[in-house]
C-alpha positions in Angstrom: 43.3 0.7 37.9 42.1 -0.9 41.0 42.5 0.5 44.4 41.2 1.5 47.7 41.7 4.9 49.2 43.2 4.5 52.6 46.5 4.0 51.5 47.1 7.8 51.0 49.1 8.8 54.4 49.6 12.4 52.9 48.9 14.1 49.3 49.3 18.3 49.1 47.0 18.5 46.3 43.6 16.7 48.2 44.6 18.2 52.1 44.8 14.6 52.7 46.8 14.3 56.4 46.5 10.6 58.3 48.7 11.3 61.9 50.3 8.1 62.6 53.5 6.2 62.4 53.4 3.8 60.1 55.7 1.0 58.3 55.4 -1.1 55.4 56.4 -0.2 51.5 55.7 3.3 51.0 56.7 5.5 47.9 56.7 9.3 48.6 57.3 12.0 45.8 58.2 15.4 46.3 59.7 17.6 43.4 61.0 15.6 40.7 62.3 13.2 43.2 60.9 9.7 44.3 61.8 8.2 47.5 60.9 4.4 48.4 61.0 3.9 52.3 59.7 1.6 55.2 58.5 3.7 57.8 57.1 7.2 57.8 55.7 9.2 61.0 52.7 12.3 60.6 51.8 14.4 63.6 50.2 17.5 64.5 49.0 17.7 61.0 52.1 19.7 60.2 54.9 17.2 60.3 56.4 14.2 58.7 59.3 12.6 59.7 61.4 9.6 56.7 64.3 7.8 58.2 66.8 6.0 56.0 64.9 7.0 52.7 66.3 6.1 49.7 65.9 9.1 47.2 66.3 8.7 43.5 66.4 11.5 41.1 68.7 13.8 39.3 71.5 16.2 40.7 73.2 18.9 38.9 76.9 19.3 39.1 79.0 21.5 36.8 76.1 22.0 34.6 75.5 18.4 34.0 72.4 16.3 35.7 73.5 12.9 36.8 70.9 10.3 38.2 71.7 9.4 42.1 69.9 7.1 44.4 71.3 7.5 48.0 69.9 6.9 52.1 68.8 10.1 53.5 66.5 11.0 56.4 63.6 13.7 55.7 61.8 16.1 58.4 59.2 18.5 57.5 57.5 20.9 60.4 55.6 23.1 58.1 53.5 21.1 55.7 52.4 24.7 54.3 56.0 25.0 52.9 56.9 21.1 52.4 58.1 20.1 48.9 56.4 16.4 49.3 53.6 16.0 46.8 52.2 12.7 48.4 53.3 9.6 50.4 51.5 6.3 50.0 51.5 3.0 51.6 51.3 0.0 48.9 49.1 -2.6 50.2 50.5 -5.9 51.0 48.7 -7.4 48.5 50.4 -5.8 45.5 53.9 -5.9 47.2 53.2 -9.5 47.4 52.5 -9.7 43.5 55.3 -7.6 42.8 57.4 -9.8 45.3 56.4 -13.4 43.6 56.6 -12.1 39.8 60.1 -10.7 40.1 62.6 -11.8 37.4 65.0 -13.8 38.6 68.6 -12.0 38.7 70.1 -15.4 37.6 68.9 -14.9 34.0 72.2 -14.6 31.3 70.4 -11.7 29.0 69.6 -9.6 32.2 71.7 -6.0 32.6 72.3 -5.3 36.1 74.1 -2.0 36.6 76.8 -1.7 39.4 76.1 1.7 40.1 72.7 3.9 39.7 72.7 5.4 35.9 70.3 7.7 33.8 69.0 6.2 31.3 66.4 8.7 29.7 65.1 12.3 30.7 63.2 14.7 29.1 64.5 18.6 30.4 63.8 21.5 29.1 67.6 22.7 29.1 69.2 19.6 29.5 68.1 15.8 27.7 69.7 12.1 28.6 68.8 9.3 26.0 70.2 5.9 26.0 67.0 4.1 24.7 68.1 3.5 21.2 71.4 2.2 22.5 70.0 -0.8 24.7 67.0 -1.9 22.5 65.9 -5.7 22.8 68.0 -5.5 26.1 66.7 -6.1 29.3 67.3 -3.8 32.2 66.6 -4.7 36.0 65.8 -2.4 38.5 63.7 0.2 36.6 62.5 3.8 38.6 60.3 6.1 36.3 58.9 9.4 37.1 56.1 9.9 34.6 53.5 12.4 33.4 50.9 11.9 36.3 53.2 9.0 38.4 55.9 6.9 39.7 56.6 3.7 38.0 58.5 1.0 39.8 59.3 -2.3 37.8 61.4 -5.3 38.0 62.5 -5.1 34.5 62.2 -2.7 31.5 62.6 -4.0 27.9 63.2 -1.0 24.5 61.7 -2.0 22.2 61.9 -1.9 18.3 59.8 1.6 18.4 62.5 3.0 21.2 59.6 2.7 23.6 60.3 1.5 27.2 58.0 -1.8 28.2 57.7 -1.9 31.8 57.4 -5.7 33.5 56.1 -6.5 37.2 55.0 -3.1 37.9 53.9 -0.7 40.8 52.2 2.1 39.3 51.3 5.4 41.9 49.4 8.1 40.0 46.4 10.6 40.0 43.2 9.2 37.9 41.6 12.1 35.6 39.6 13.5 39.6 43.3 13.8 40.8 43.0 11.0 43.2 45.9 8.7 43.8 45.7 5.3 42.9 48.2 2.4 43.1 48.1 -1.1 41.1 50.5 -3.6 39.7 50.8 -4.6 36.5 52.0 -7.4 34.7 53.7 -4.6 32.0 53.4 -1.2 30.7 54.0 0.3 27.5 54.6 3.6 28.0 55.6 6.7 25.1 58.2 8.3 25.6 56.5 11.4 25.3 55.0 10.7 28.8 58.1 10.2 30.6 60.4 12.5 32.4 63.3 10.2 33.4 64.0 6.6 34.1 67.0 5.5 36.2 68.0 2.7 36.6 69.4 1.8 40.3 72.3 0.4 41.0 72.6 -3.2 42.5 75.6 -1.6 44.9 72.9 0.8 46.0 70.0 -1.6 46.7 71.8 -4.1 48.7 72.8 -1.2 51.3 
């Protein structure tokens, strides 16, 4: 996994802080939530500021977790006490390979949800598991939180096993030293052992 280092605007677990405001394509995690914005803004070494973040992850109403993917804004004044785990800016240079590999929407065996859906999560009290019922079929717009990462893809595939292929990939994720490292890759078989969810977001919510 190739990557520089001064991508990292701000991870927990290395005291890494970069003050700034920045913009670009930057993928934050905090919790078991991912959120995918354009701008983020670090001062004093003790607060970040996310406008118009769009947060994907898993909400719990009457005892039932359903996937969500909604525009918030997120302020932090006490990094001591913040729930973020990391932010990072994706170079231009992957976004651009991400950008020019993309599967065209236009393609007849493509399944492109309306609305932002579960399709898989590993919980201790509470499972979701749709991966037997769309195998061969190909999904756009995949999000997946995995064992050390965030996976974003164009496209995700099941295959014959009932293991996820990820296509035209960002991959965020801590190397075995617990640094963070981004690449893209062309796809990624993952078990699904090593994943805790994948949603899949909603073409309503990615054209707001």
């Amino acid at each position: 996994m190739k990557a520089t280092s001064d991508f990292v605007l701000y991870d927990s677990l290395n005291k890494k802080i970069s003050n700034g405001t920045y913009t670009g394509s930057i993928i934050s995690k905090y919790e078991d939530k991912i959120i995918f914005s354009d701008n983020i803004s670090i001062s004093n070494s003790s607060e970040i500021s996310i406008s118009q973040g769009l947060v994907v992850g898993f909400d719990e109403e009457n005892e039932k977790l359903t996937a969500f993917s909604r525009k918030s804004d997120f302020f932090w004044n006490n990094l001591e006490e913040t729930p973020l785990e990391y932010s990072v800016l994706i170079s231009d240079s992957v976004v651009d390979e991400y950008n020019r590999e993309q599967f065209t929407d236009d393609f007849p065996f493509t399944i492109n949800l309306l609305h932002t859906a579960g399709l898989y999560l590993n919980h201790t009290d509470k499972e979701i598991n749709h991966l037997d019922f769309f195998k061969d079929e190909i999904l756009k717009n995949p999000v997946s939180l995995i064992e050390n990462g965030i996976i974003m893809a164009d496209r995700v595939v099941i295959n014959q096993m009932g293991d996820p292929v990820f296509y035209d990939s960002i991959i965020v994720g801590r190397d075995d030293k617990d640094e963070i490292k981004v690449s893209y890759e062309t796809f990624v078989n993952v078990d699904d052992k090593n994943i805790l969810y994948i949603i899949i977001l909603g073409i309503e919510e990615l054209k707001e």
